[in-house]
N, CA and C atoms of all chains as a GROMACS GRO file, in nm:
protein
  600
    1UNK      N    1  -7.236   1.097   3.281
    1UNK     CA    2  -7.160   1.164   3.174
    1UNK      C    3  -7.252   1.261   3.102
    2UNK      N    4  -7.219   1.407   3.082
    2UNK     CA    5  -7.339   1.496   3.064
    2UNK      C    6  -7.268   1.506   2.878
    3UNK      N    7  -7.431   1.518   2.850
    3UNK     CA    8  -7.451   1.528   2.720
    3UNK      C    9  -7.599   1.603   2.636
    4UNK      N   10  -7.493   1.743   2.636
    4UNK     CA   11  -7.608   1.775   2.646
    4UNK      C   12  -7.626   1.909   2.530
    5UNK      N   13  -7.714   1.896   2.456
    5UNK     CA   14  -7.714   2.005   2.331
    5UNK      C   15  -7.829   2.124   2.327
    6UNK      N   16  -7.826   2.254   2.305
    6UNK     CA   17  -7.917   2.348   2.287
    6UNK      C   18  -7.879   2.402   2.132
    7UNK      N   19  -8.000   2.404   2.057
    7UNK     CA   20  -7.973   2.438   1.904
    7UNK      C   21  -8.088   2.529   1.870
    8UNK      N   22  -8.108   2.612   1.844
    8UNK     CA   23  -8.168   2.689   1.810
    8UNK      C   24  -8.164   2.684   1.598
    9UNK      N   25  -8.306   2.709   1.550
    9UNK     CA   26  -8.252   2.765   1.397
    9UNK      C   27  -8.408   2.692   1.340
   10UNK      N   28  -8.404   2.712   1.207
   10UNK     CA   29  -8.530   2.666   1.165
   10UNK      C   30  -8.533   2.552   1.096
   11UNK      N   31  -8.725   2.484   1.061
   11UNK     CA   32  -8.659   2.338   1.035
   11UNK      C   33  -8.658   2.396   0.872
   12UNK      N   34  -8.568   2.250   0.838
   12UNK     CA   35  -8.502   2.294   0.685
   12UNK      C   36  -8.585   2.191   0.585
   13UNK      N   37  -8.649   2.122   0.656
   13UNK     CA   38  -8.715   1.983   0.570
   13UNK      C   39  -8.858   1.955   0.657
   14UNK      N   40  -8.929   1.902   0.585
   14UNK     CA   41  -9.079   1.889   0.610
   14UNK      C   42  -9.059   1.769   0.721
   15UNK      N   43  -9.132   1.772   0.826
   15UNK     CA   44  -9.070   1.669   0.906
   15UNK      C   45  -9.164   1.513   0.912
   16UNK      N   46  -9.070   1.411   0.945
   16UNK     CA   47  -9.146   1.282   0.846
   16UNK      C   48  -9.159   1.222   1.020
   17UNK      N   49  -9.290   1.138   1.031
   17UNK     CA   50  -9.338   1.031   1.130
   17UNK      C   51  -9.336   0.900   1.092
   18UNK      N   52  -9.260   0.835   1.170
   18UNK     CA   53  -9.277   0.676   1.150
   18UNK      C   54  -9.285   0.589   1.280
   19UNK      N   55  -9.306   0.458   1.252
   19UNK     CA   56  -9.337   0.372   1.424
   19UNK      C   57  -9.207   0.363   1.442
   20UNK      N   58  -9.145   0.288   1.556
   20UNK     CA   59  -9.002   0.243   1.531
   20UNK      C   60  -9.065   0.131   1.598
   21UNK      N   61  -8.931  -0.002   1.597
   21UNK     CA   62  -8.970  -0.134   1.600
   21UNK      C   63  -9.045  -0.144   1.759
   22UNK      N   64  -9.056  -0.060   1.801
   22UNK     CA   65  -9.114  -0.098   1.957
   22UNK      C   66  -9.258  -0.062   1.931
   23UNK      N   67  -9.300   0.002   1.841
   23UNK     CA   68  -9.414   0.054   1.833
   23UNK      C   69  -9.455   0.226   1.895
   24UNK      N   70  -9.340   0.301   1.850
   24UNK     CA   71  -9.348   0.430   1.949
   24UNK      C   72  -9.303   0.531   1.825
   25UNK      N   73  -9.405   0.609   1.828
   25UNK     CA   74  -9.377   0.707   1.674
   25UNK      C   75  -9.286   0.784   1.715
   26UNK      N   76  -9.190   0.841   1.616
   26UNK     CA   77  -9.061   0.853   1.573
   26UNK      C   78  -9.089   0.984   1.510
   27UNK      N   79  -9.082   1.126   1.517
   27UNK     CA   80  -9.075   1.203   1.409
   27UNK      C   81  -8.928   1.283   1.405
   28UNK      N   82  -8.897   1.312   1.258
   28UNK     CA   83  -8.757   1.317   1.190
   28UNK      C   84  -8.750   1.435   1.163
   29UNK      N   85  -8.663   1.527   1.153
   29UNK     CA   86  -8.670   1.670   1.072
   29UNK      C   87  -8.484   1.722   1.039
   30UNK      N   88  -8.490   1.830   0.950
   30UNK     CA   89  -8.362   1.905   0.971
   30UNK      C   90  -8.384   2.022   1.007
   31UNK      N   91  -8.271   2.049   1.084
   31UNK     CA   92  -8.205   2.189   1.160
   31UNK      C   93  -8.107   2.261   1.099
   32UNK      N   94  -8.180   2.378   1.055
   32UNK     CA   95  -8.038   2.462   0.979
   32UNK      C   96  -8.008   2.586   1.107
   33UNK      N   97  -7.888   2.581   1.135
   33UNK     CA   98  -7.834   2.686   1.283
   33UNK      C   99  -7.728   2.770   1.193
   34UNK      N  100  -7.781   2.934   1.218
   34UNK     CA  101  -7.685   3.024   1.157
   34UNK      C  102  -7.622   3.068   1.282
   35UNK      N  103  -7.494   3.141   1.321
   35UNK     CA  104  -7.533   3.196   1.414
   35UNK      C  105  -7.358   3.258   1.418
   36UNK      N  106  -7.318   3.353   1.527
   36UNK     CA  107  -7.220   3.435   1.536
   36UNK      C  108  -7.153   3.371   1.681
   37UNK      N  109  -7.011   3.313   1.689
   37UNK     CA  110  -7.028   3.253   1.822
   37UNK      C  111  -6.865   3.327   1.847
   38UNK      N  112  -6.847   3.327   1.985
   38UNK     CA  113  -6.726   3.375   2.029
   38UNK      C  114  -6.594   3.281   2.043
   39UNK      N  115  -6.506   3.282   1.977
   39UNK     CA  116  -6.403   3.177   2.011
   39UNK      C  117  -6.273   3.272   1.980
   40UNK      N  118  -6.174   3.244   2.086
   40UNK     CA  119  -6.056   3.275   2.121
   40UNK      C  120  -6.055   3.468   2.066
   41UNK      N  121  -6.212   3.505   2.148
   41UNK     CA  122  -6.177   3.656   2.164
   41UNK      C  123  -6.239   3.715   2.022
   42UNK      N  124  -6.262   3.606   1.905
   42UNK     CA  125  -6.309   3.665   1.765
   42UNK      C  126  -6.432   3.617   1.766
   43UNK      N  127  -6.532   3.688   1.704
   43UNK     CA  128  -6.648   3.687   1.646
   43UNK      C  129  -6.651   3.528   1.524
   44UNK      N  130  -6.719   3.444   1.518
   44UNK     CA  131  -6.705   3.366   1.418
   44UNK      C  132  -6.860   3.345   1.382
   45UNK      N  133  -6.850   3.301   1.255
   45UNK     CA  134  -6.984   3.277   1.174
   45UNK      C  135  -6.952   3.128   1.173
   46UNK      N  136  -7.116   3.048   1.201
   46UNK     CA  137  -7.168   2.962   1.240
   46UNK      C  138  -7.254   2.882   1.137
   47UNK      N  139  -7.227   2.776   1.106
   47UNK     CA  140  -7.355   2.761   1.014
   47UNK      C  141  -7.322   2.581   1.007
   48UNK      N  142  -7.450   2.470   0.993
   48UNK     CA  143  -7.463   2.335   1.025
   48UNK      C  144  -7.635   2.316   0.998
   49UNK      N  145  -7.605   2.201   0.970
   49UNK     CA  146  -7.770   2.141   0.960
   49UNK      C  147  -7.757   1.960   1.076
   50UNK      N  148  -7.817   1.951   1.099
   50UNK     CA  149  -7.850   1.830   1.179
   50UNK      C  150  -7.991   1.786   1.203
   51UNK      N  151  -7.961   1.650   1.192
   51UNK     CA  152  -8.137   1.610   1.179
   51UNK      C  153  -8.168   1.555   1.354
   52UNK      N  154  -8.297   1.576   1.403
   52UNK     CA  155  -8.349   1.602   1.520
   52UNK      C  156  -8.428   1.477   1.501
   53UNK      N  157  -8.460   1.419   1.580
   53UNK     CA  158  -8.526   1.293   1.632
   53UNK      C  159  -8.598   1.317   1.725
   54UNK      N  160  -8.728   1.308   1.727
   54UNK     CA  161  -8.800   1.311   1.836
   54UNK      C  162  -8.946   1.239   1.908
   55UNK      N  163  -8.900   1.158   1.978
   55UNK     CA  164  -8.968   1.036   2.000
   55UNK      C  165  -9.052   1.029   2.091
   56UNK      N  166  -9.167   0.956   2.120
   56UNK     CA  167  -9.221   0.953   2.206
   56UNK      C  168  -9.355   1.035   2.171
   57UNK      N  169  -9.470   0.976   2.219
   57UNK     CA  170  -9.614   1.042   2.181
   57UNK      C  171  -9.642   1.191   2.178
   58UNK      N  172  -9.580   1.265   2.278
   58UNK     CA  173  -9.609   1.408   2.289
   58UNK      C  174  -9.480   1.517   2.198
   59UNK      N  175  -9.388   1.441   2.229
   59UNK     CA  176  -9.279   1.513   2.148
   59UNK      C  177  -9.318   1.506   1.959
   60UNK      N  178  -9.327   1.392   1.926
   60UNK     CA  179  -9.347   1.344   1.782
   60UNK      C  180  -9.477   1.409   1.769
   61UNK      N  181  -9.534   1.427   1.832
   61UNK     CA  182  -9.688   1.483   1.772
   61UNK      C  183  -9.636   1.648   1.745
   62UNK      N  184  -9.567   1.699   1.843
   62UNK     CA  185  -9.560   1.853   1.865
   62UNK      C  186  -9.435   1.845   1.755
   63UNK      N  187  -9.320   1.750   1.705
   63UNK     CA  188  -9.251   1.810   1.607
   63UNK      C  189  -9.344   1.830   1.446
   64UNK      N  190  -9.448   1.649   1.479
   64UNK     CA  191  -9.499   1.622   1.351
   64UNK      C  192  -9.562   1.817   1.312
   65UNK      N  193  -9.609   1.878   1.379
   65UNK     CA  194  -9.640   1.993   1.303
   65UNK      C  195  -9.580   2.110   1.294
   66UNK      N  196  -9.445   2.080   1.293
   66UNK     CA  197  -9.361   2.176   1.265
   66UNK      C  198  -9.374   2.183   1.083
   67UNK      N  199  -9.340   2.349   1.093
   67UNK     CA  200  -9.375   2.355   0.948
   67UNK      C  201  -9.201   2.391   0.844
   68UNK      N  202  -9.156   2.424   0.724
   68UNK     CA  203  -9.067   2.469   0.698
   68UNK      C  204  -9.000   2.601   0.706
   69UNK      N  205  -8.928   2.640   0.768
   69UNK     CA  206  -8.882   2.766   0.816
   69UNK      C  207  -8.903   2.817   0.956
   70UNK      N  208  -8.982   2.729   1.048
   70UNK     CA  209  -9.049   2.762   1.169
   70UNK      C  210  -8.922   2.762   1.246
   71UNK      N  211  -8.910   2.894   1.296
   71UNK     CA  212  -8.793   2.880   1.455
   71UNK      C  213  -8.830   2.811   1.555
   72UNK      N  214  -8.740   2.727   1.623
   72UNK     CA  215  -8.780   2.601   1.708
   72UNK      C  216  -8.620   2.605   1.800
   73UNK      N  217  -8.640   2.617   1.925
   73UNK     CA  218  -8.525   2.544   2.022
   73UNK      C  219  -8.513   2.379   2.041
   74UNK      N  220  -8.399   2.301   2.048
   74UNK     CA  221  -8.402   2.242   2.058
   74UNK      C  222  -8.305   2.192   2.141
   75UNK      N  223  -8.342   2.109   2.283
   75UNK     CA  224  -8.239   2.052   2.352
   75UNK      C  225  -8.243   1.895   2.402
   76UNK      N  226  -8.132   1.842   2.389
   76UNK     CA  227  -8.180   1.688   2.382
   76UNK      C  228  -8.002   1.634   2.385
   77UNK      N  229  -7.981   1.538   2.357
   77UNK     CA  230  -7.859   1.453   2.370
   77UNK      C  231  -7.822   1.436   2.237
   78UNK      N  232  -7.657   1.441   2.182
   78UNK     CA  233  -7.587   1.364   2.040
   78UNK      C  234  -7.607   1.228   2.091
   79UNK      N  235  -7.639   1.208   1.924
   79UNK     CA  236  -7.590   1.037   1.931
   79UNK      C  237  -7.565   1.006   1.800
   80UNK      N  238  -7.496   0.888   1.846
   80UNK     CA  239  -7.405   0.861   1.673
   80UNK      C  240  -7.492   0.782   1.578
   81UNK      N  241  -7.506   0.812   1.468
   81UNK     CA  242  -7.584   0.702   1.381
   81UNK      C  243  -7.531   0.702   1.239
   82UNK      N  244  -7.545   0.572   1.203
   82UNK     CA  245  -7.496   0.531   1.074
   82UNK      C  246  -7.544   0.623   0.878
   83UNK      N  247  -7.519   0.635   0.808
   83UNK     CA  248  -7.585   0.684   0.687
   83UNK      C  249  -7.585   0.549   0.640
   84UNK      N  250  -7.697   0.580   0.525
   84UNK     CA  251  -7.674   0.442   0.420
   84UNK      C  252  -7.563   0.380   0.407
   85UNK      N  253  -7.449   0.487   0.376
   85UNK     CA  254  -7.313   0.398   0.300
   85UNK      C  255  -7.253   0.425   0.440
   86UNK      N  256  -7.234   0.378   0.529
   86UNK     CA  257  -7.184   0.336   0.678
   86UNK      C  258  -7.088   0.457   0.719
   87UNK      N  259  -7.104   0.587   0.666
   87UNK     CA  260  -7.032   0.659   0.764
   87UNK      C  261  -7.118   0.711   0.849
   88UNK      N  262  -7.040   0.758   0.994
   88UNK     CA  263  -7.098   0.816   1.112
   88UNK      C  264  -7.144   0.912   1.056
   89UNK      N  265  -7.243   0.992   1.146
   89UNK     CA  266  -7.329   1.104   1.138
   89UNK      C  267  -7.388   1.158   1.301
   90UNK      N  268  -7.381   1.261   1.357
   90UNK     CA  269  -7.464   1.273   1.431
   90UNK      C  270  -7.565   1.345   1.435
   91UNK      N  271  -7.666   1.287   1.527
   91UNK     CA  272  -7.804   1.318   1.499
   91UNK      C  273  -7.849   1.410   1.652
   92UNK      N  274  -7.939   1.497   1.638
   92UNK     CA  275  -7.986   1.493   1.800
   92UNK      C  276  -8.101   1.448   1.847
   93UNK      N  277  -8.109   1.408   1.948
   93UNK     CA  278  -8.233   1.353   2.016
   93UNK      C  279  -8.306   1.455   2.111
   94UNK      N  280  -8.428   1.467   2.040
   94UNK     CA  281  -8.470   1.592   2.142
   94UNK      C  282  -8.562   1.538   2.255
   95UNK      N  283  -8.540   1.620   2.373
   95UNK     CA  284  -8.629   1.616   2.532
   95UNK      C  285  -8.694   1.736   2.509
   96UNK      N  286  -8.653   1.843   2.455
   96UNK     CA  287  -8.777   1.928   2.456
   96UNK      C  288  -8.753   2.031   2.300
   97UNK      N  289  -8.901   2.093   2.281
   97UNK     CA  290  -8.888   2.133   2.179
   97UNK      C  291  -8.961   2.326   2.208
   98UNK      N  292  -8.882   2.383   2.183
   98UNK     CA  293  -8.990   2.486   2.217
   98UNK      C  294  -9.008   2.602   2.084
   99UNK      N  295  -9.126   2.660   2.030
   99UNK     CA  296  -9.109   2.727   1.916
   99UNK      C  297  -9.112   2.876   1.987
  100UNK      N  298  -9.099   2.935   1.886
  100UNK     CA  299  -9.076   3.114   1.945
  100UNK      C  300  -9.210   3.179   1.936
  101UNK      N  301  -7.916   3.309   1.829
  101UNK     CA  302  -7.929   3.173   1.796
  101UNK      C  303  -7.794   3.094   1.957
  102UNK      N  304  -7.921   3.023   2.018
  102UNK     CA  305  -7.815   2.912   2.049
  102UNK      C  306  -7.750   2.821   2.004
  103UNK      N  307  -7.662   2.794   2.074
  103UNK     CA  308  -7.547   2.698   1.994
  103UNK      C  309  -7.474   2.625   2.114
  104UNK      N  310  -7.518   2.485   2.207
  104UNK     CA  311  -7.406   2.521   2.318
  104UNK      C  312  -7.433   2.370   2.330
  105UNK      N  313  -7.294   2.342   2.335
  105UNK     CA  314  -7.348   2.138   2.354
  105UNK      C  315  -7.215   2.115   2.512
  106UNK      N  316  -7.294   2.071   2.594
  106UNK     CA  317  -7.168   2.006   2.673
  106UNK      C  318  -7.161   1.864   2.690
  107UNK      N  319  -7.045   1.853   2.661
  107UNK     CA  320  -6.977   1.683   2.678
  107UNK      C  321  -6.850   1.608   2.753
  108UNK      N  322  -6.937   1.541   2.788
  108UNK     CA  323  -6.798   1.460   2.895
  108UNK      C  324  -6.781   1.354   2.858
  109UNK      N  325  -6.641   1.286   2.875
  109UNK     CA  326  -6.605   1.236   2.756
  109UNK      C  327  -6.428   1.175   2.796
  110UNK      N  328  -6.372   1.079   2.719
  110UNK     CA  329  -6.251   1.035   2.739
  110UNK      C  330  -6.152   1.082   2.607
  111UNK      N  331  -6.061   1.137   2.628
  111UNK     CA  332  -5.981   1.161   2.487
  111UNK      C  333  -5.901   1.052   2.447
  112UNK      N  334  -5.956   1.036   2.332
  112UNK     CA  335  -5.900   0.877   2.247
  112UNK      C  336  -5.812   0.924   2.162
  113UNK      N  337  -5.756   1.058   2.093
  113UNK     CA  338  -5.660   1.046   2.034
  113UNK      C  339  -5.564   1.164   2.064
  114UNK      N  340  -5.418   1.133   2.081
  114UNK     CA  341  -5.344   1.270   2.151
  114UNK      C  342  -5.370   1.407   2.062
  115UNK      N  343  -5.312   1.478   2.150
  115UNK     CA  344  -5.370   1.618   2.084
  115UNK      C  345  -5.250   1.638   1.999
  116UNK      N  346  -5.344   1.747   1.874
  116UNK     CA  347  -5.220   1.794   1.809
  116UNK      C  348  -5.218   1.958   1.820
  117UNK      N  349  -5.140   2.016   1.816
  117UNK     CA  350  -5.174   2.144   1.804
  117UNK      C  351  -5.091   2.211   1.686
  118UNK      N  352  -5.118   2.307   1.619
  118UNK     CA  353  -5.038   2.399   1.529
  118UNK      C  354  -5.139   2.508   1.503
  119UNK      N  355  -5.078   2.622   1.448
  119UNK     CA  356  -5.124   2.788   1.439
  119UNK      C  357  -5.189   2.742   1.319
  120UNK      N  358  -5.331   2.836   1.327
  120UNK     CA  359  -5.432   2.868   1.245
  120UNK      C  360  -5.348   2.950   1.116
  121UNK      N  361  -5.431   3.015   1.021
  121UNK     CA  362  -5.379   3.109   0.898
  121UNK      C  363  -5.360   3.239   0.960
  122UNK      N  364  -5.448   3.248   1.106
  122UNK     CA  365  -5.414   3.400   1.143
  122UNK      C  366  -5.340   3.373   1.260
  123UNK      N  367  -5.233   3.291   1.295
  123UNK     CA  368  -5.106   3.261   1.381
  123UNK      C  369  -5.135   3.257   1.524
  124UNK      N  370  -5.295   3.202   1.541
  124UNK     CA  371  -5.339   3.135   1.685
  124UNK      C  372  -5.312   3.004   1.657
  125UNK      N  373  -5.304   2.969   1.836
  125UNK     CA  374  -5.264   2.811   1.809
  125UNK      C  375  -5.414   2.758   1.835
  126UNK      N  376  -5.420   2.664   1.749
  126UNK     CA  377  -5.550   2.554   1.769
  126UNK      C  378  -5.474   2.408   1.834
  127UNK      N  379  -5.555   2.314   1.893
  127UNK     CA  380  -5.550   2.190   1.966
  127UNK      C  381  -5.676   2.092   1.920
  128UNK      N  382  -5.618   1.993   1.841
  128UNK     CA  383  -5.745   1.951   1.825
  128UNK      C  384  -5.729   1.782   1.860
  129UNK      N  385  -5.829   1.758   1.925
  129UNK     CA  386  -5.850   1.594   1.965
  129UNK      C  387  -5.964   1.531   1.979
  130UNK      N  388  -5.951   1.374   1.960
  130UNK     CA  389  -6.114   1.320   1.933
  130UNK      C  390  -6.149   1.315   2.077
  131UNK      N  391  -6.250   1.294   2.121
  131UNK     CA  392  -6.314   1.292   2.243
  131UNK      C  393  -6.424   1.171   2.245
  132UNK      N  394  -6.419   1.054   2.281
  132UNK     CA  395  -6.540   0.935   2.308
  132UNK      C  396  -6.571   0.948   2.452
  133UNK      N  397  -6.718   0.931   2.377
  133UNK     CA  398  -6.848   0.975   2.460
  133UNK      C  399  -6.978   0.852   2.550
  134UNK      N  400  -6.974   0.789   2.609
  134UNK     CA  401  -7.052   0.685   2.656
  134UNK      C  402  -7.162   0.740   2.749
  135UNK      N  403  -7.242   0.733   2.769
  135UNK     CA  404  -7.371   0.741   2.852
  135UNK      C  405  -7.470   0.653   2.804
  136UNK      N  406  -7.584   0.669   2.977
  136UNK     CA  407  -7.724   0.637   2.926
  136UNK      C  408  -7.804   0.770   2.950
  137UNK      N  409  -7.914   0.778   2.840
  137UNK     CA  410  -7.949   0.930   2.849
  137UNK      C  411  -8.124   0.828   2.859
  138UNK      N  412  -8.171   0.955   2.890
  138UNK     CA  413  -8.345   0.907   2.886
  138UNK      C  414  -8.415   0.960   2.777
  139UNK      N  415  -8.490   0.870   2.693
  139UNK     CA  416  -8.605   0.915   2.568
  139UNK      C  417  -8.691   0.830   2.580
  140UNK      N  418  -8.825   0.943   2.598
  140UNK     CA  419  -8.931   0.853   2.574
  140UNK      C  420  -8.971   0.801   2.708
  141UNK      N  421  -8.915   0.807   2.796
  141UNK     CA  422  -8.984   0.710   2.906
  141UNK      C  423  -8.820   0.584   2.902
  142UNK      N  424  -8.769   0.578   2.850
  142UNK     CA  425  -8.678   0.443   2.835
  142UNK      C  426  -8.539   0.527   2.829
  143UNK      N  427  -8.433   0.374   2.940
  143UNK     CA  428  -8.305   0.446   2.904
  143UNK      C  429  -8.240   0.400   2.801
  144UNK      N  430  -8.172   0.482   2.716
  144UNK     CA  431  -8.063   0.442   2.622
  144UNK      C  432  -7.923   0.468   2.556
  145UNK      N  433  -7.845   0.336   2.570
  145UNK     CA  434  -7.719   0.415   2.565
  145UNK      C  435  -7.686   0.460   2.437
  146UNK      N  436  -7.562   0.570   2.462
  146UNK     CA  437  -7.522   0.670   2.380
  146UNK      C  438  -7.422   0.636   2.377
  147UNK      N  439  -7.329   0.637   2.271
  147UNK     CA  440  -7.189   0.654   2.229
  147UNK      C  441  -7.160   0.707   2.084
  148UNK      N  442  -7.037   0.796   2.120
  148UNK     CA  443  -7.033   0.881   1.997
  148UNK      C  444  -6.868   0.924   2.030
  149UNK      N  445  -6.813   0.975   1.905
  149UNK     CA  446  -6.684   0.988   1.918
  149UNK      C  447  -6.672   1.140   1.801
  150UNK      N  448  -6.652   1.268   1.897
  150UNK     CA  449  -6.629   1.398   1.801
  150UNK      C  450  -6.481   1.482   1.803
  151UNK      N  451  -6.474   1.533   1.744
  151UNK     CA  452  -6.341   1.622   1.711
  151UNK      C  453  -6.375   1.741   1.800
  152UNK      N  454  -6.279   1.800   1.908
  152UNK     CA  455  -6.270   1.877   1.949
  152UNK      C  456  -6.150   1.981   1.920
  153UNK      N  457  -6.214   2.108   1.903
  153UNK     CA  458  -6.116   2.222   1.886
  153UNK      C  459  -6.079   2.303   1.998
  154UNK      N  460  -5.986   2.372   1.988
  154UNK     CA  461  -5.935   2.400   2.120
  154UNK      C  462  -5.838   2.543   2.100
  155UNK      N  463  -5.920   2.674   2.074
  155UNK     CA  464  -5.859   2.776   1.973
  155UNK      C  465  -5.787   2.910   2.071
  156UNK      N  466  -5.681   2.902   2.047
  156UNK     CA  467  -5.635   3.049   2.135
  156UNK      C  468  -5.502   3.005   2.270
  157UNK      N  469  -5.456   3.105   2.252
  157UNK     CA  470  -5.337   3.074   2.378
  157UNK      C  471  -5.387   2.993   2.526
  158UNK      N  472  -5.442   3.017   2.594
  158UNK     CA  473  -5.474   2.947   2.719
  158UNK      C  474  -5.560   2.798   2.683
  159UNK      N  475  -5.614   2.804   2.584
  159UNK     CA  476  -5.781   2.719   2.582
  159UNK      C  477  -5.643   2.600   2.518
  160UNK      N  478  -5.596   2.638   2.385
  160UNK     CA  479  -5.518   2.507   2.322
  160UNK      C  480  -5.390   2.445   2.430
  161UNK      N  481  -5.325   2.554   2.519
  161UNK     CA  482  -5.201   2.526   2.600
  161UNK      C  483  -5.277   2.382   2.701
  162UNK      N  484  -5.399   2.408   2.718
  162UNK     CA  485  -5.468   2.376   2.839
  162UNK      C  486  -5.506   2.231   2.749
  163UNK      N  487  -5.544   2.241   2.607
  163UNK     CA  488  -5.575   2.093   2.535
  163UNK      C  489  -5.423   2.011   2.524
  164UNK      N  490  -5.350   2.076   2.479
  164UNK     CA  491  -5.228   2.013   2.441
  164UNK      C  492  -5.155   1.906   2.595
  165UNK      N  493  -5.231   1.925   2.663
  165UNK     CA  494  -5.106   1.862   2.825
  165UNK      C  495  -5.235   1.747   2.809
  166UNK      N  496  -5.357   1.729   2.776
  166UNK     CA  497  -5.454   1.633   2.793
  166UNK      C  498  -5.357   1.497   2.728
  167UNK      N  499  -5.410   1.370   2.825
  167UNK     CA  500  -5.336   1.269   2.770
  167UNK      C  501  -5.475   1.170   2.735
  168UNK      N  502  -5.426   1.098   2.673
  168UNK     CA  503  -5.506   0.977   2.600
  168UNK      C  504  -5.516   0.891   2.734
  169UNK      N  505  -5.712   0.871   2.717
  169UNK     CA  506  -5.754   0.812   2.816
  169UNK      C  507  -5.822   0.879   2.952
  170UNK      N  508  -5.782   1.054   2.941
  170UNK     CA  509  -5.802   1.127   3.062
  170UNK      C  510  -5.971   1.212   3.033
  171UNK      N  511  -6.007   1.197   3.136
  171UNK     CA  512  -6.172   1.264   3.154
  171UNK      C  513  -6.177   1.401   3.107
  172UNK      N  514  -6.293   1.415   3.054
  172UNK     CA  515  -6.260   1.607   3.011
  172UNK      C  516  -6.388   1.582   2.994
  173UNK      N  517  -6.429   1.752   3.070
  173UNK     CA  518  -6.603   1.774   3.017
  173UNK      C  519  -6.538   1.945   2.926
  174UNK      N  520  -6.607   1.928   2.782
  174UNK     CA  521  -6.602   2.026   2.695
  174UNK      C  522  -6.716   2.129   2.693
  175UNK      N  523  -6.720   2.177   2.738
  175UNK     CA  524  -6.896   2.323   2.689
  175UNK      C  525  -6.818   2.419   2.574
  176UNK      N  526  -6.899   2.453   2.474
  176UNK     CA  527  -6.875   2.496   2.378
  176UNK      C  528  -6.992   2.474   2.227
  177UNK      N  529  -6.986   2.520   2.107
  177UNK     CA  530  -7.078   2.500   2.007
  177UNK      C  531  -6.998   2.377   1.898
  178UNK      N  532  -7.108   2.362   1.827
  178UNK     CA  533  -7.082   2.283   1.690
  178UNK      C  534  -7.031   2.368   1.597
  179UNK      N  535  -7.012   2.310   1.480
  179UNK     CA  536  -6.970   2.405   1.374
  179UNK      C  537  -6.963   2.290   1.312
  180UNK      N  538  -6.968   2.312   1.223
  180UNK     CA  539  -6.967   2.243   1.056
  180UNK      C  540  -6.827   2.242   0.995
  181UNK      N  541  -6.748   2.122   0.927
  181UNK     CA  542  -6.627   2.145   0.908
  181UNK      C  543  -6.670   2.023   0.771
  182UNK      N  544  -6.567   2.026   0.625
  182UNK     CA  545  -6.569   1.941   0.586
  182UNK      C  546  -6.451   1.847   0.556
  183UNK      N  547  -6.474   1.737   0.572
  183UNK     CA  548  -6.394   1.611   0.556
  183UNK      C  549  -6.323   1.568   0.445
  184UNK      N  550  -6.190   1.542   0.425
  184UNK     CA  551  -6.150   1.540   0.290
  184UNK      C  552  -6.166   1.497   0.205
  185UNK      N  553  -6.265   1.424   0.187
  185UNK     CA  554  -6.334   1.374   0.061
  185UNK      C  555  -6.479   1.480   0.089
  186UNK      N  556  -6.473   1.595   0.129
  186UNK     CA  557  -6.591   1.700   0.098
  186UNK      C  558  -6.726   1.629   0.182
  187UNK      N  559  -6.725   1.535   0.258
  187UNK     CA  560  -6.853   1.506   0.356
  187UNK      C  561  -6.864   1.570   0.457
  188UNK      N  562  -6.962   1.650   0.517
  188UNK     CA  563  -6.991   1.748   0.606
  188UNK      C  564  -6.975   1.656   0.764
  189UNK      N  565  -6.914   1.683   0.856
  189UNK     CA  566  -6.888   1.676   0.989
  189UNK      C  567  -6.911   1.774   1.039
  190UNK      N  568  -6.996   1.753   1.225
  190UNK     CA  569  -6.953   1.874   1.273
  190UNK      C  570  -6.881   1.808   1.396
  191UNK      N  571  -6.766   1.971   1.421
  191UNK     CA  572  -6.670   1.933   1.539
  191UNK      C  573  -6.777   2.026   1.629
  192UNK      N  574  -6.670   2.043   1.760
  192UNK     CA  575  -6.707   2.099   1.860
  192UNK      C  576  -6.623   2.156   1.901
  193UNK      N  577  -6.595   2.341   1.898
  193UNK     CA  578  -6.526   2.418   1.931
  193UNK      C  579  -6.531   2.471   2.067
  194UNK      N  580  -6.398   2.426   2.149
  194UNK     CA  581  -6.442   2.431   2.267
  194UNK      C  582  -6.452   2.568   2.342
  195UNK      N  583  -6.521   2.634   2.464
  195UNK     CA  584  -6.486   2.764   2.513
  195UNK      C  585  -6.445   2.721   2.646
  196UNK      N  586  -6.482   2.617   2.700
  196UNK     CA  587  -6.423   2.576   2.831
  196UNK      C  588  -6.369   2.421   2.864
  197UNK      N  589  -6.290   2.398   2.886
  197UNK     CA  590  -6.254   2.271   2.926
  197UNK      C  591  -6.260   2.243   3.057
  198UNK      N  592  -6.282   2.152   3.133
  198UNK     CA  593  -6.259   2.080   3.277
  198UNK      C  594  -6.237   1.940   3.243
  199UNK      N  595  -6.081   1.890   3.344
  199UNK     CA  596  -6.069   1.775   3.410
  199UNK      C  597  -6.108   1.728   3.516
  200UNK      N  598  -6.108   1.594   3.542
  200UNK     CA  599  -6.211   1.558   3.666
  200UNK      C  600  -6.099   1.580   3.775
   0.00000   0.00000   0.00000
């Protein structure tokens, strides 16, 4: 079942590192995406923030120094996750990160 | 700016359709999402359940015949929409649909 996201835009928040319970650092950030997209023949304006997850030793090291405002691609998988007060949210999980 | 998520997926709630403010028809339906995706070295499953849009004569005609329960892979962007109590969601505006 393909799942699969490309996001482009800059990060919007200083990005935070933590272990997760397996012992595998975790770094967190937000994505603000402006952008002009084509739907049903009209020009539309675009705009979302989503927070990026990115796990694993080489990924988390290369987000940990992302700075605020830095343009960054991002492609990786949705997945659903909870907020404090239990509504859904989705988050993305990134496989790769590339800056401009 | 990219913007392009594709998802395959089962439609869990029938479609509805009715004309936008500028007298296109939109189609909109939830879409649940199951996979195992890879992070990190490890597999893990995914499930998530999003709102799909479906904007313009051919694209909504083509959502509206989808029945509850039937396979659909969506390619298309996010967008930001808010929820009626004003909490930010994003749907997924579709540009192409396929059934299996």
């Amino acid at each position: 079942m393909i799942n699969r996201l490309q996001l482009a835009g800059a990060v919007a928040r200083a990005p935070e590192t933590r272990l997760n319970p397996a012992g595998i650092p975790l770094t967190r950030f937000a994505l603000d995406h402006h952008s002009e997209q084509e739907e049903a023949g009209l020009r539309r304006q675009v705009q979302l923030r989503i927070t990026v997850m990115a796990t694993g030793d080489e990924l988390s090291r290369r987000a940990r120094c992302l700075q605020v405002g830095e343009h960054v691609t991002v492609t990786g998988f949705l997945q659903r996750t909870l907020t404090r007060n239990g509504q859904p949210r989705l988050v993305l999980h990134a496989q790769q990160l590339t800056t401009d």
